[in-house]
N, C-alpha and C positions, 0 to 999 in steps of 0.2 A: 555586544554579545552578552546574552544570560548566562550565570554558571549554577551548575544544577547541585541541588543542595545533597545531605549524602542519604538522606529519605531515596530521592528519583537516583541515583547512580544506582542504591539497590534494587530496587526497581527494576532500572535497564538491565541489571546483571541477570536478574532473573527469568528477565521478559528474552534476554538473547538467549539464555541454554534450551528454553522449548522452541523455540524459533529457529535455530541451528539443525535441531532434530526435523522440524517443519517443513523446512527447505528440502532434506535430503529425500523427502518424502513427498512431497506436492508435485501434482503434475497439470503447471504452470505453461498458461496461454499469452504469452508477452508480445507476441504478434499482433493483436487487436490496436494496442495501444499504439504501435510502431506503425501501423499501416494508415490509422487514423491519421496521425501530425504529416506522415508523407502526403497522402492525397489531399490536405489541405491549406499545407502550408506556402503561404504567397511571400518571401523573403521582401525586407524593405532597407533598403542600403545596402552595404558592403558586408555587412553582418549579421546573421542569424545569433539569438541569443536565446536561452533556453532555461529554466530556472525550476529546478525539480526539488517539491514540496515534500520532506520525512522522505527524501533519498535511502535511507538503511543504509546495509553494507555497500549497495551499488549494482545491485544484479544488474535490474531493469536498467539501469542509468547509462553504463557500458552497451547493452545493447543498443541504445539510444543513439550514446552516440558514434558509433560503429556505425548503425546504419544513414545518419544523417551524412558523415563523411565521405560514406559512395552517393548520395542521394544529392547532395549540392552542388550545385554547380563550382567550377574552381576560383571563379572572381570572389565566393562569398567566402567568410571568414564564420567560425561555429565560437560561440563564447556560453558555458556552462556552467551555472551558478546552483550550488546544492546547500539546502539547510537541512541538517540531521539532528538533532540534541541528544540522540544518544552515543555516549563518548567511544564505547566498544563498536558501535557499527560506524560511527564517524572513522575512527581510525581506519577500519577494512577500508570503507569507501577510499580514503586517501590513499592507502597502500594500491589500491586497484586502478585508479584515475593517474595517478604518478608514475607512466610509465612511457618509455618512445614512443609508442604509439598514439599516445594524444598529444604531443609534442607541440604540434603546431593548434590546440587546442587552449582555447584562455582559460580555465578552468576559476573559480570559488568554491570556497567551501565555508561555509558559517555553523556555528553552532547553536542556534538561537530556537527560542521554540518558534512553531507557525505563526501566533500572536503577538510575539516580538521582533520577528524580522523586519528591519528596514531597509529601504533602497530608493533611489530615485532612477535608476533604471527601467528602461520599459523591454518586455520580451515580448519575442514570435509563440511560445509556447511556457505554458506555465500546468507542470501536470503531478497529481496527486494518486500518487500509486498506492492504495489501501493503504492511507494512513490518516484517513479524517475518523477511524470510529471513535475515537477516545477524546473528542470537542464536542460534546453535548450541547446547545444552545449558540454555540458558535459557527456552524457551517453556514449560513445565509452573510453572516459579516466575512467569514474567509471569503468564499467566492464573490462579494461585492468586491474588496481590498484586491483580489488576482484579475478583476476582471480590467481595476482602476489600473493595474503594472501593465496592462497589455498593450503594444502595439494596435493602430487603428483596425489593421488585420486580424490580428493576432487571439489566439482561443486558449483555454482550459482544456485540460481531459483528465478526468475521474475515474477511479477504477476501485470496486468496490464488491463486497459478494451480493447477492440477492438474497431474501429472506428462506431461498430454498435452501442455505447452504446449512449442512448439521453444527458447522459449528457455533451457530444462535443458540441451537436446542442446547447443546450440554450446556455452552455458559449460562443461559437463563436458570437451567435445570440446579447449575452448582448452586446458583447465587441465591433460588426456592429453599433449599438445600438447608446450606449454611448461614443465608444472612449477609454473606458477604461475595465481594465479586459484584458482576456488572448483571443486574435486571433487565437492563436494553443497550442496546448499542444500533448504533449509524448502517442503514440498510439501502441499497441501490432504489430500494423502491422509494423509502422515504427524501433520498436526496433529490431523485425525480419531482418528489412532490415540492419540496425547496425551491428549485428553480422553476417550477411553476407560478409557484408564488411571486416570484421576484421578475417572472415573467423575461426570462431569456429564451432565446432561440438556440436549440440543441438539440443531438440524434444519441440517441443510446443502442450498444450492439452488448446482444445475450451472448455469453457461448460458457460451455461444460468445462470446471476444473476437476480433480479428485484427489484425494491422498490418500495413501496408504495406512491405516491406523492398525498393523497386525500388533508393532510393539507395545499396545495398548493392551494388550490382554496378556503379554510375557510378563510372569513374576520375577515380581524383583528386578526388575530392566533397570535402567538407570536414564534409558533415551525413552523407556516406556512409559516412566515417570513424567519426565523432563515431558514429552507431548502430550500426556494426559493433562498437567498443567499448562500447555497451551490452548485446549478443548475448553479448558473451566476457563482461562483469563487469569488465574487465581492457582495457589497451591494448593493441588489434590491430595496432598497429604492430611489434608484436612477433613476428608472426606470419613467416615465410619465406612466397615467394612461394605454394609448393604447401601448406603449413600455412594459408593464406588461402584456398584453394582449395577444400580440405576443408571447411571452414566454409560455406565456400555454396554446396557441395554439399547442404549440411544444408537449408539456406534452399531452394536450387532444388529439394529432391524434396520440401518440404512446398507448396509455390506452391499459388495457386489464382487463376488469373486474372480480376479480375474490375474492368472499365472501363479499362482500360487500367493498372489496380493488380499488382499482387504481392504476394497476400495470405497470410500465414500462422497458424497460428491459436496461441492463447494461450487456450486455454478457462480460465476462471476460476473459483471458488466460493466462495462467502459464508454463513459460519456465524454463528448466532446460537447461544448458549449463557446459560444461564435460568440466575439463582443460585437462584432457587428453585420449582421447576415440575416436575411427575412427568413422565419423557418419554414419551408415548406410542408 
C-alpha cells in the first residue's frame, strides 16, 4: 500500500467537494457498463472475481455487484477487489460495501494508486469507470498490466467521455486562461486509438450523458462554486471576473433547456476489450 503524501490528500479534498456537487447533478448511464460484463462474461471455476480500477465512493460498484448477484448462477461465488487512493471516497466506498447485503460477497479494498497495485490474482472482469484521465503517458502500459491480471476469458471495460463532452472545453479553456490546470486530458477517442495500437480486439458503445450546470451561474453558490471547479479541473476562483465569464459562455452556448434544468451534454462511451476473442 502507497500512503498519499498531504500535497494529494488536499487534492482529494478538493477534487471531492466539486465531485459531490457533480454527482447530484449528472445524469448517469451505468447500464451500458452492466449489460456489457452480463452479456459477456463466461465464469471459470467456482468463482467470478471482479477488480474495479479508481472505484470512488462506489456508485457504480454496488450496482455491479447488485446485478452480478441476481445474474450468477448459485454454484458460483462473486470475489470483489477495489483500488481507490482517495481516502474520503475510499472510506464511502467501504461504509457502502460493508453491509448484509454483500455478506456472502469476498470483498478488498486497497489503497494503492493504479500504478502501484499489486496482485497475483487473475479476474473475470477488470473495469475502469472514468478514472484513467489523469495518467498521461501511462494508459497503453495500464491496459497491457489489466489485460496480463485477466483470466483466459476474461476482458476490460472502459468508460470514459468523448471529445463531444463540454467538459474538455472549459478545462482547456481554464488552463488557456490561467496557465494552470489540465491543457488535455484522456478522451474515448484517443483511448480507441491506444488499443489500436496495441492491436486488441474490442467493441465501443456511444450513448448521451448531461448535467445540469444552473448552479453555475447562481451568485455566490457555494455548490455553484464547488462545480464550476469541477468544469476547470482547477480552482475557479482563480479566474478574473471576464475569464469567469468566458467559461460560461461555454456552458451557456452548449444549454438545453429542459424542466426548468440547464443541461449540457457529456456523451460518454464504454469499451469492452477481450484478452482473447477475434474482433469481428
Amino acid at each position: 500500500m502507497t500512503n498519499s503524501t498531504d500535497i494529494e490528500i488536499k487534492m482529494y479534498e478538493a477534487y471531492d467537494a466539486g465531485y459531490q456537487v457533480f454527482l447530484e447533478k449528472w445524469q448517469v448511464n451505468r447500464q451500458v457498463g452492466i449489460d456489457l460484463m452480463q452479456q459477456n462474461l463466461k465464469p471459470q471455476g467456482t468463482q467470478v472475481a471482479v477488480l474495479s480500477i479508481g472505484s470512488g465512493p462506489g456508485d457504480f460498484d454496488i450496482e455491479v455487484i447488485k446485478s452480478l448477484k441476481q445474474h450468477l448462477a448459485d454454484k458460483l461465488s462473486l470475489k470483489y477487489v477495489a483500488v481507490e487512493p482517495n481516502h474520503i471516497h475510499r472510506h464511502r466506498y467501504e461504509q457502502r460495501i460493508n453491509n448484509p447485503e454483500f455478506a456472502d460477497v469476498e470483498k478488498e479494498i486497497h489503497a494503492d494508486k493504479i500504478e502501484d497495485f499489486q496482485t497475483n490474482d487473475k479476474f473475470d472482469v477488470i473495469h475502469y469507470t472514468h478514472c484513467l484521465y489523469h495518467m498521461p503517458g501511462s494508459e497503453k502500459l495500464i491496459v497491457q498490466r489489466g489485460i496480463e491480471m485477466l483470466k483466459d476469458d476474461g476482458f476490460l471495460i472502459i468508460t470514459l467521455d468523448t471529445n463531444k463532452a463540454v467538459i474538455f472545453e472549459t478545462m482547456f479553456k481554464y488552463a488557456a486562461l490561467t496557465g494552470q490546470g489540465f491543457a488535455e486530458m484522456l478522451q474515448m477517442e484517443e483511448m480507441q486509438a491506444i488499443i489500436d495500437e496495441i492491436k486488441l480486439p474490442y467493441k465501443v458503445v456511444h450513448y448521451p450523458e448531461y448535467l445540469d450546470v444552473q448552479l453555475c451561474f447562481e451568485k455566490d453558490s457555494v455548490k455553484g462554486k464547488a462545480l464550476m471547479d469541477f468544469f476547470c479541473q482547477a480552482d475557479s476562483s482563480l479566474l478574473s471576473y471576464t475569464q469567469r465569464e468566458e467559461i460560461l459562455n461555454i456552458l451557456s452556448s452548449n444549454i438545453k433547456e429542459n424542466n426548468g434544468c440547464k443541461m449540457v451534454p457529456l456523451p460518454a462511451a464504454t469499451m469492452i476489450i477481450y484478452k482473447n476473442k477475434i474482433n469481428n
